[in-house]
N, C-alpha and C positions, 0 to 999 in steps of 0.2 A: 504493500500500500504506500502510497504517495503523501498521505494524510502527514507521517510525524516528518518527514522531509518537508512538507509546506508551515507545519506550524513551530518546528522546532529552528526558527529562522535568528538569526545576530539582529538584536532588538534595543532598544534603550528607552530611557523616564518620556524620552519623544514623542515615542512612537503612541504614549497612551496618556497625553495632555488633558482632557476631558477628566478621566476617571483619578489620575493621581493627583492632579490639583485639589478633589472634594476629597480625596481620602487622607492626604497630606493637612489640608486646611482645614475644610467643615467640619471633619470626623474625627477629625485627633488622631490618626494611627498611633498608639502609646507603641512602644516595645516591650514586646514580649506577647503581644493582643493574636489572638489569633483568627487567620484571613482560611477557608476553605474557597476553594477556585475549579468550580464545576464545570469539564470542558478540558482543565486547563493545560493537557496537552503532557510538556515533559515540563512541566513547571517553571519557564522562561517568564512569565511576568512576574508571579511571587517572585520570582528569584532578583528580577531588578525592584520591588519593593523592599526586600529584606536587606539589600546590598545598598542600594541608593538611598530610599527613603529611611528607612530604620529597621532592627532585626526584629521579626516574627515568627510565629509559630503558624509553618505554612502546611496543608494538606494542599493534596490534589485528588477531583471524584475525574476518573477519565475511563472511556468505554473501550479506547487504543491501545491493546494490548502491546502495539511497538511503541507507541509514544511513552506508556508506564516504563517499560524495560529502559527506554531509555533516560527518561526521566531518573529512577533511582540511582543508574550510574553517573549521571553529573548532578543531580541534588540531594545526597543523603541523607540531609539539614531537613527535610520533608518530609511527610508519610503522605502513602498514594496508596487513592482506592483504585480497583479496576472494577468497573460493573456499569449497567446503565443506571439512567437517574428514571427514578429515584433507587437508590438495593431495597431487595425485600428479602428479607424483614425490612423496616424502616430502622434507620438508624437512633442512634439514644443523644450522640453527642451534640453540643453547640459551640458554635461559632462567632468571635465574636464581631466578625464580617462574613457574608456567603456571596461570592461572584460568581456571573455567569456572561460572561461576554459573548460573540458569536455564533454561539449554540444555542442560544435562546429561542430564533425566531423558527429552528428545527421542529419544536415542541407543538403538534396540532393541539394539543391537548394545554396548552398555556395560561389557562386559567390555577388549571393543577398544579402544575408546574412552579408557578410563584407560590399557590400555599406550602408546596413542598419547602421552596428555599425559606420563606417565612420562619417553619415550623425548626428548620436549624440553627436563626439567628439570635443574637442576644441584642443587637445594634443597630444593623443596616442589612440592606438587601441591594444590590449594586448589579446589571445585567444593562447588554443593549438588544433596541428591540429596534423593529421596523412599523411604522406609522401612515395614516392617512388623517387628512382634516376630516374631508367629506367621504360617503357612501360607509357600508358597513363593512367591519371589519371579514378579509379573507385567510380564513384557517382551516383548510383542506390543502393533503399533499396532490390533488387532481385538478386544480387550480391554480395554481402558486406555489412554483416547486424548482430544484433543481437534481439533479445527478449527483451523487456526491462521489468525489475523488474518481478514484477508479473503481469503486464499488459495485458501481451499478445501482445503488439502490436510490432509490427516490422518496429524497425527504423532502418538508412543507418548509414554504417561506412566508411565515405567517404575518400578514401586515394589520396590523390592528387599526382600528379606527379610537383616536385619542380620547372622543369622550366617554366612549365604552368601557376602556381600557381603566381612565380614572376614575370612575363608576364603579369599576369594580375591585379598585383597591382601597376604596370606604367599605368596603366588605367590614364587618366586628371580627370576622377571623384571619384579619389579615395584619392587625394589629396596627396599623398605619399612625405613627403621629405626624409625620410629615412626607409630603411626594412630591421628588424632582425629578424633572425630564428637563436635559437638556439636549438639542438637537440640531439640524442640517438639513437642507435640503443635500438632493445628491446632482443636482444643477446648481454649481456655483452662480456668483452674483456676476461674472464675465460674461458669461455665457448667455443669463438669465438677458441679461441689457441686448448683448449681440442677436438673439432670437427676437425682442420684442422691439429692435431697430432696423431688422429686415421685413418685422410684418408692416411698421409704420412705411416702411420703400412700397413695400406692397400694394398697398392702399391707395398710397400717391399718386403710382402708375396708374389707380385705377383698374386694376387686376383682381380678381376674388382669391380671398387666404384660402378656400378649402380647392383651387387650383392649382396652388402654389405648393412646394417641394420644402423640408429641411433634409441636412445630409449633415449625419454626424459622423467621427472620423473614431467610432466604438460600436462595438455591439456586446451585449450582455451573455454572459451563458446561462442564468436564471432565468425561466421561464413565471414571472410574476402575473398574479390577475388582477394588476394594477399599474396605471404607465409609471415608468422610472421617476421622468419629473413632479408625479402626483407623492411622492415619498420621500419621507423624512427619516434617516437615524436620529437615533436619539443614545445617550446614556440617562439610565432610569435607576433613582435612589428613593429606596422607602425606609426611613428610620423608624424602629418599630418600637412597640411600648415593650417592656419586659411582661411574660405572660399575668403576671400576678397585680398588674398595673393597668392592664389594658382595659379600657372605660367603657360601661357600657354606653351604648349609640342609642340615642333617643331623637325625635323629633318629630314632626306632621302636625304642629301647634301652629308654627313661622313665626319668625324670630318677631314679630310682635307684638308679640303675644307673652314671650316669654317673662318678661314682670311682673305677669301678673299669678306665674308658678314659680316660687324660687327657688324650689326642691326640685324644679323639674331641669334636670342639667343638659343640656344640649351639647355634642362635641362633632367638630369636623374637623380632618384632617387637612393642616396646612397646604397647600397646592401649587407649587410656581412650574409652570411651564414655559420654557425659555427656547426659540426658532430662531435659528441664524442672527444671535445675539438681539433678539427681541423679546422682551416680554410676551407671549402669547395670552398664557390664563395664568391670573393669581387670587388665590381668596386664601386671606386671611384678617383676621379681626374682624370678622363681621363686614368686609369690604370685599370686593368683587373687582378684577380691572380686566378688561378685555381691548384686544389690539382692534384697533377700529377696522383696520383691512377685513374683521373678521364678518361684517356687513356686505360688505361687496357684494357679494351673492346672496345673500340673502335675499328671501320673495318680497318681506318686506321693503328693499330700498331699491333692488334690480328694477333700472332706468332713470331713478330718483338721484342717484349720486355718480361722479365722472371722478377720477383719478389725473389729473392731466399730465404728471408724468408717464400716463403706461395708456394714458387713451390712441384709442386705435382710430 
């Protein structure tokens, strides 16, 4: 297999800016805390946490039987599970971080999937996933899929729909006090101008857009049931309550109402969702903020409102 040769690559703190900065910064990696890394191949990223950032008490859950072999010969410092996620029996131990980078969006089943990594953390829950604004979320591997390695076999490439997605991480068993996405389009902002400066040529001529051509100089080997520019990665942090802690979830009163029950305790989990360095959604304190672009299409204002930088 081609797998531990692709993942077991010469890597550095660089190559994973997104996810080391909130574990460095927001999260305090203390030393000695310990990170479980599901996926994680031969343990090349703990390895640049433990060595760069500070030393930890690293696992690895990996289903690659060459990537384990080879992981235990250059990480000793480690212990590596081999089995699929989740092993069964379930396991007993926690974590006091659980990652899942890349492997996430494999999981048809990814609702499970997060309660499983939940159910091992003390702290945080840290994975990237793949996203849409609009239409519902696509999790079938007959859909949304690619080949993996030389395998042959055909896993899902699940793209969630984001308000689904955080919907359903106010779950009470998901223990949520706080949810962050941070994310990307996968059409930079070069690009995104140079395609909406050829539709505007377009137009000018006098020519109709749905006669007219783009030509990109890539083609995907993922077979998604979603176009490429309609997607977003993201890195997804849920800090979660310790289980003995975790509040119960009350509400269907609306918050104003709620003075007039003062036993009656309301809790929502803090929420920022952050799109190519934008604020998207954030609620907290009782405040709501929403990125105005998110109207555009809306039925409500579609015709009502023009953009003049992007008007066509």
């Amino acid at each position: 297999m081609i797998n531990y040769q692709v993942y077991d690559r010469p890597s550095d703190i660089d190559n994973f800016p997104v996810i080391t900065w909130a574990l460095i910064n927001k999260y305090s990696i203390k030393e000695g805390d310990s990170l479980l890394d599901i996926g994680g191949a031969s343990g090349e990223f703990l390895d640049i946490i433990n060595t760069v950032v500070r030393p930890i008490r690293g696992t690895v859950w990996e289903p690659d039987e060459e990537c384990i072999k080879l992981g235990r010969k250059k990480h000793p410092e480690f212990q590596f599970i081999h089995g699929e996620f989740p092993l069964k029996p379930r396991m007993t131990e926690k974590y006091d971080v659980v990652l899942m980078e890349s492997l996430f969006p494999l999981f048809s089943n990814w609702k499970q999937t997060v309660l499983e990594m939940v159910k091992l953390s003390r702290r945080v829950v840290s994975f990237q996933a793949l996203f849409r604004e609009q239409g519902t979320t696509v999790d079938d591997d007959q859909r949304s899929f690619f080949y993996y390695m030389d395998t042959g076999e055909r896993v899902s490439q699940v793209i969630l729909n984001i308000y689904e997605f955080l919907s359903f991480l106010c779950l009470e068993e998901v223990r949520a006090k706080a949810i962050y996405v941070v994310g990307e389009y996968q059409i930079d902002e070069d690009r995104r101008e140079d395609i909406l400066e050829k539709m505007r040529e377009i137009r000018k001529q006098g020519k109709s857009l749905d006669g007219s051509e783009f030509v990109f100089d890539f083609a995907m080997h993922s077979f998604r049931g979603v176009p490429w520019y309609d997607v977003f990665n993201a890195q997804v942090y849920i800090e979660v309550f310790d289980e003995n802690e975790n509040p119960k979830r009350m509400g269907g009163i609306g918050k104003e109402n709620e003075d007039k029950y003062p036993d009656y305790d309301f809790f929502r989990p803090i929420i920022k969702v952050i799109i190519d360095q934008k604020t998207f959604l954030e609620i907290k304190d009782d405040k709501m903020t929403v990125n105005a672009r998110c109207f555009l299409n809306n039925p409500m204002f579609i015709g009502k409102l023009q953009c003049p930088k992007h008007s066509l």
